[in-house]
C-alpha positions in Angstrom: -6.4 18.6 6.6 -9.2 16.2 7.6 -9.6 13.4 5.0 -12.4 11.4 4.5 -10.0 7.6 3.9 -6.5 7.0 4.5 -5.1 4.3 3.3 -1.8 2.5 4.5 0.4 0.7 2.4 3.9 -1.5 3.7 5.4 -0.4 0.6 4.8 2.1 -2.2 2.6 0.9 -4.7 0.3 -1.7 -2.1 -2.4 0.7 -2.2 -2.9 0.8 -6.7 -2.3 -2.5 -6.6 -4.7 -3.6 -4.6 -7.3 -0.9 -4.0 -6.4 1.5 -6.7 -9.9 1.5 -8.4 -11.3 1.9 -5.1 -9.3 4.9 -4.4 -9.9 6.6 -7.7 -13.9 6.0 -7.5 -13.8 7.6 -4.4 -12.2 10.3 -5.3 -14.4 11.1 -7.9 -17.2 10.9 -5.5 -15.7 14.3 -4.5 -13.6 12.3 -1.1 -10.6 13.4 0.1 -8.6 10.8 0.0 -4.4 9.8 1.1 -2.3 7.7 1.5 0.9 6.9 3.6 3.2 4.8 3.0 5.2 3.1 5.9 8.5 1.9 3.9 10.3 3.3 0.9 10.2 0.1 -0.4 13.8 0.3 0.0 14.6 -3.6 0.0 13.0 -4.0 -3.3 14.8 -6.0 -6.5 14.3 -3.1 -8.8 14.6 0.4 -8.6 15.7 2.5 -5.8 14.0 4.2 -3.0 14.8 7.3 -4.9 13.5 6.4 -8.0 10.4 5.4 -6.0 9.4 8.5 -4.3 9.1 10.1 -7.6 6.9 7.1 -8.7 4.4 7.6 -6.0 4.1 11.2 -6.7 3.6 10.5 -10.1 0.6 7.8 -8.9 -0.9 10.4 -6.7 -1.2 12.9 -9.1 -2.8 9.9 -11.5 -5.3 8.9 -8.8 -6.0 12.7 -7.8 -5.1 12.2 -4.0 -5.2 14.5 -1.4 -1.8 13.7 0.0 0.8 11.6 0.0 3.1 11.0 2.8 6.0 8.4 4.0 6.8 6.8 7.4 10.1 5.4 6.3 9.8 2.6 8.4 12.3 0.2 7.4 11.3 -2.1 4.8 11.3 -5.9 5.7 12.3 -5.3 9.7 9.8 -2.5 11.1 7.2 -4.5 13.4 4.3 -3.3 15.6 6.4 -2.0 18.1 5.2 1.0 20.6 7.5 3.6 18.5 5.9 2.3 15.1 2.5 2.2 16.1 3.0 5.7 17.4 3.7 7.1 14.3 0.9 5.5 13.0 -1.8 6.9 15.4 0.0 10.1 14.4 -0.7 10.3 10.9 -4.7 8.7 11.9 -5.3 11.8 14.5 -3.6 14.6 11.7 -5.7 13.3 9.1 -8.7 12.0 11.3 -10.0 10.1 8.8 -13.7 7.9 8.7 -12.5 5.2 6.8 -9.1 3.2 6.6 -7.6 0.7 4.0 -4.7 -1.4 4.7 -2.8 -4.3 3.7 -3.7 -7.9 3.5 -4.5 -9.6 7.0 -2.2 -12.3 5.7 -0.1 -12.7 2.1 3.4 -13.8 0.7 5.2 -11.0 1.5 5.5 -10.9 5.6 5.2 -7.1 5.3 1.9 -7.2 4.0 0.6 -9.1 7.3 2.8 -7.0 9.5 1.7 -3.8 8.2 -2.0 -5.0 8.4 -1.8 -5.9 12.2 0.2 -2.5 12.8 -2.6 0.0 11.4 -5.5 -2.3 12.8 -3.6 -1.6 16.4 -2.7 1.7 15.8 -6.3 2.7 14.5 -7.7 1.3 18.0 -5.2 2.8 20.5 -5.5 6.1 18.0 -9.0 6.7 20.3 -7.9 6.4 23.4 -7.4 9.7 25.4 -4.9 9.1 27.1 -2.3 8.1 25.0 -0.7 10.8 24.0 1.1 12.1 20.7 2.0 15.3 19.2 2.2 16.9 15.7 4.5 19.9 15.4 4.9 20.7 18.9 1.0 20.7 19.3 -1.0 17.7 21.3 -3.1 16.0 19.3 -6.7 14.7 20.0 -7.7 11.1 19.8 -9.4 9.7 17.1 -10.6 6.6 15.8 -12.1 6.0 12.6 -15.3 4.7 11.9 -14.5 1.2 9.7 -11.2 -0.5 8.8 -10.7 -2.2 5.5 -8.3 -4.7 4.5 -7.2 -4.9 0.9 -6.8 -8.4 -0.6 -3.1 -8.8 -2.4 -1.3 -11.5 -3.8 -2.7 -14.5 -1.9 -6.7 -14.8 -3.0 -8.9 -14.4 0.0 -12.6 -14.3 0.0 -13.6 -10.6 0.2 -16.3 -9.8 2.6 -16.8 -6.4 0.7 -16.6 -5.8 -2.7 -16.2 -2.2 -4.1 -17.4 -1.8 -7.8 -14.2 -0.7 -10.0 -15.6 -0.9 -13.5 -15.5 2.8 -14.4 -11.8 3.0 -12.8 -9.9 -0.1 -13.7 -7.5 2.4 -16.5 -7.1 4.9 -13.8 -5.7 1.6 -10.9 -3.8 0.6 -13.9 -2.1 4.2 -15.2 -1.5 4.5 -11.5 0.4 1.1 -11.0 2.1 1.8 -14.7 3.7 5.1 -12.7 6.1 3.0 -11.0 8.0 1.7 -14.0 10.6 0.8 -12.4 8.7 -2.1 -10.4 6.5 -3.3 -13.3 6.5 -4.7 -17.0 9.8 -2.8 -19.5 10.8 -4.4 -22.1 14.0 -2.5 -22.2 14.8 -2.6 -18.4 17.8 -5.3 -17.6 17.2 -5.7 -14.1 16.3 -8.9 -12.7 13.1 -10.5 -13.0 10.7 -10.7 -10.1 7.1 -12.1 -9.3 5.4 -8.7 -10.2 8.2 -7.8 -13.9 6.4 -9.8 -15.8 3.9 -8.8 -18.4 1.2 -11.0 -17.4 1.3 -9.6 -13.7 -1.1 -6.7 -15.8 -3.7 -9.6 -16.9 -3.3 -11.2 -13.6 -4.7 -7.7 -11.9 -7.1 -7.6 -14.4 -7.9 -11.4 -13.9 -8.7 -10.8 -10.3 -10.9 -7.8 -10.6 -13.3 -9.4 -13.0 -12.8 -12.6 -10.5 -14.0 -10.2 -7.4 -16.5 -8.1 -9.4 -18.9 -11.0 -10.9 -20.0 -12.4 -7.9 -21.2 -8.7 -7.0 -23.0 -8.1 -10.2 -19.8 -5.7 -11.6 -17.6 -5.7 -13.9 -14.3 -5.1 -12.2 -14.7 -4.8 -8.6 -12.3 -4.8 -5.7 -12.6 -6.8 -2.2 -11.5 -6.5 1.1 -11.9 -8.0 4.4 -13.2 -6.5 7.9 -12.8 -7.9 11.3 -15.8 -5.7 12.6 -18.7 -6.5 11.1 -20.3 -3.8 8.5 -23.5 -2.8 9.6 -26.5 -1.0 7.8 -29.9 0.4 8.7 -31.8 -1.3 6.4 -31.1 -4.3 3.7 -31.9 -1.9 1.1 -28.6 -0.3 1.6 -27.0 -3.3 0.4 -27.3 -5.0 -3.4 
């Protein structure tokens, strides 16, 4: 299945968090869009890794995706090493995708920053010929997409790109909402954590009306690039 963005997440939920709005407008643009994830988020205060791969299946049905797959990387140690990047440039040549978001280029968590220099590698080496990788038994071609995009997280960084989000911010936040286990319960008794609280839902909304006003929108999303985006004409930007 050729998709037209993949995005890569360290952990489970990364992607709504962050670009969830983005996701959902493209998809109703008629994209095909996935995601993969490269942990189960298995070090994580609440929940289980069980518990959520059943809450990323239920976000991908909310958010209409494609596909949905899992590295299961391990969460907190994996590091750009040649096996992980690997299995990277795997998933980029089976899906050979034109556009791909991934985490933060630097945040609180070091997984955020580790996962971003990991895809940003993998997407590079991914179109070189002769590195070689194989899906089911069969060699696969190289392929490197067109643009990477990084998704800002916790830490605020100034976006470079700003993706309008207006019509979308209910469908980033049913989407986050689907890992329950991770987010806002009133009746849960596990510990508390920087993301349990119910003001972590203002705080998301906080930020997309933070990123969208300086780009005329409502809510909007940002992310950085480390290759320049480049048009034909200035009229393709407003």
């Amino acid at each position: 299945m050729k998709l037209d963005v993949l995005a890569f997440g360290a952990h489970p939920d990364d992607v709504e968090i962050s670009a969830g709005g983005t996701v959902a407008s493209l998809v109703a643009q008629g994209k095909k869009v996935g995601i993969v994830d490269l942990t189960r988020g298995e070090l994580g205060t609440r929940g289980s890794a069980d518990l959520r791969d059943e809450e990323s299946e239920a976000s991908a049905k909310i958010l209409g995706l494609a596909v949905r797959e899992n590295l299961g990387l391990a969460d907190g140690f994996f590091q750009a090493c040649p096996e992980s990047i690997r299995a990277v440039i795997a998933e980029i040549r089976r899906f050979r995708p034109e556009i791909v978001l991934c985490n933060s280029v630097t945040d609180r968590h070091p997984d955020h920053g580790k996962g971003s220099s990991l895809v940003k590698e993998a997407c590079f080496l991914s179109g070189l010929r002769k590195i070689e990788t194989a899906w089911n038994g069969d060699q696969q071609e190289h392929w490197r997409p067109r643009a990477v995009y990084h998704f800002i997280q916790d830490y605020y960084l100034q976006p470079d790109v700003v993706v309008d989000i207006s019509d979308f911010l209910e469908v980033k936040m049913d989407s986050i909402k689907a890992y329950s286990s991770q987010f806002f319960d009133p009746n849960s008794n596990e510990p508390n954590t920087p993301i349990s609280g119910e003001e972590f839902f203002d705080l998301l909304k906080g930020r997309a009306l933070q990123m969208g006003r300086p780009a005329g929108f409502l809510y909007g999303e940002g992310f950085n690039v480390e290759r320049y985006p480049g048009v034909k004409s200035l009229f393709d930007l407003y």
